[in-house]
C-alpha positions as CSV (number, residue, x, y, z in Angstrom):
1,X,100.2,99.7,101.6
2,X,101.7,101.1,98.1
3,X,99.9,99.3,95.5
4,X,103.5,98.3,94.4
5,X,104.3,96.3,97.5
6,X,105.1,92.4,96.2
7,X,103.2,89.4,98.8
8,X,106.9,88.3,98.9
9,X,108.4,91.3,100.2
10,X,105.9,92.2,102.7
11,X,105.9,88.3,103.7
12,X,109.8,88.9,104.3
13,X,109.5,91.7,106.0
14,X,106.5,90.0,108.2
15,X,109.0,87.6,109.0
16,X,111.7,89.9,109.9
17,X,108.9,92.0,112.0
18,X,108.1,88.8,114.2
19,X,112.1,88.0,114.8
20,X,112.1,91.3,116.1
21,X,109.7,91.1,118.3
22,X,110.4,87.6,119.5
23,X,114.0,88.4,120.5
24,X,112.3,91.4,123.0
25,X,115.6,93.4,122.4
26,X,113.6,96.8,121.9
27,X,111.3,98.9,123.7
28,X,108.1,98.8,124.5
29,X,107.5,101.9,122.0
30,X,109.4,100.1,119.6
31,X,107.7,96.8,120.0
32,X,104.1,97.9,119.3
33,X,105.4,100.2,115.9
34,X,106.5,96.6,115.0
35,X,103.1,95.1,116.0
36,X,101.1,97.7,114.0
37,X,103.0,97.2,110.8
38,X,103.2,93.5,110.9
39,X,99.5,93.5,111.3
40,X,99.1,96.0,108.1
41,X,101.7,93.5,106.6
42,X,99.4,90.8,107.7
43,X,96.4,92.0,106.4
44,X,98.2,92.9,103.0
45,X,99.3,89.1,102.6
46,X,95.7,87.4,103.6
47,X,94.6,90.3,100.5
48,X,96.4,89.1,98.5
49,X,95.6,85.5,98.7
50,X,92.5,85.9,98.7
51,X,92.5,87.3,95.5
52,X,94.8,84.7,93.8
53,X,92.2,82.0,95.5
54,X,89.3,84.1,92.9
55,X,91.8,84.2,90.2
56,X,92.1,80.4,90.2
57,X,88.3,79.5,90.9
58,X,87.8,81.5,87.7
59,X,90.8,79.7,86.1
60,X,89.3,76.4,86.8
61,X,85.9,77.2,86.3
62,X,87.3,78.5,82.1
63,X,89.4,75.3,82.5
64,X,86.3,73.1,82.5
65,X,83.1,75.0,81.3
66,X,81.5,74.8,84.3
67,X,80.9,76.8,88.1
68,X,84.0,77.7,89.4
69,X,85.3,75.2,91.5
70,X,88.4,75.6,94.0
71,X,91.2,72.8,92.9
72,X,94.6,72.3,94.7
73,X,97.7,73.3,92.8
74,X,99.7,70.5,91.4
């Protein structure tokens, strides 16, 4: 995945991936292309947020002086 890829567009194009596939309108072939890059896609989103979950433990934990502590956005 190009380092320039946005969590928005591949979350798009996840969604478009699993339409796709849900409708069963392609081949077999087709369908399991599909598969494979919706689970790269996959993978790329759960990436990247897991590193915006680090990026606002160390937020919160510069926020209050203390550990790092995982807060819900509000």
């Amino acid at each position: 995945m190009p380092k320039s890829t946005k969590f928005e567009d591949a979350l798009g194009e996840l969604e478009s991936l699993i339409e796709n596939l849900e409708s069963g309108d392609q081949s077999l072939e087709e369908s399991l292309v599909q598969f494979e890059r919706g689970m790269m896609l996959s993978k790329f989103c759960q990436q990247s947020l897991s590193e915006a979950e680090k990026k606002v433990k160390i937020l919160m934990a510069d926020k209050t002086g203390g550990d790092a502590t995982l807060a819900d956005f509000e």
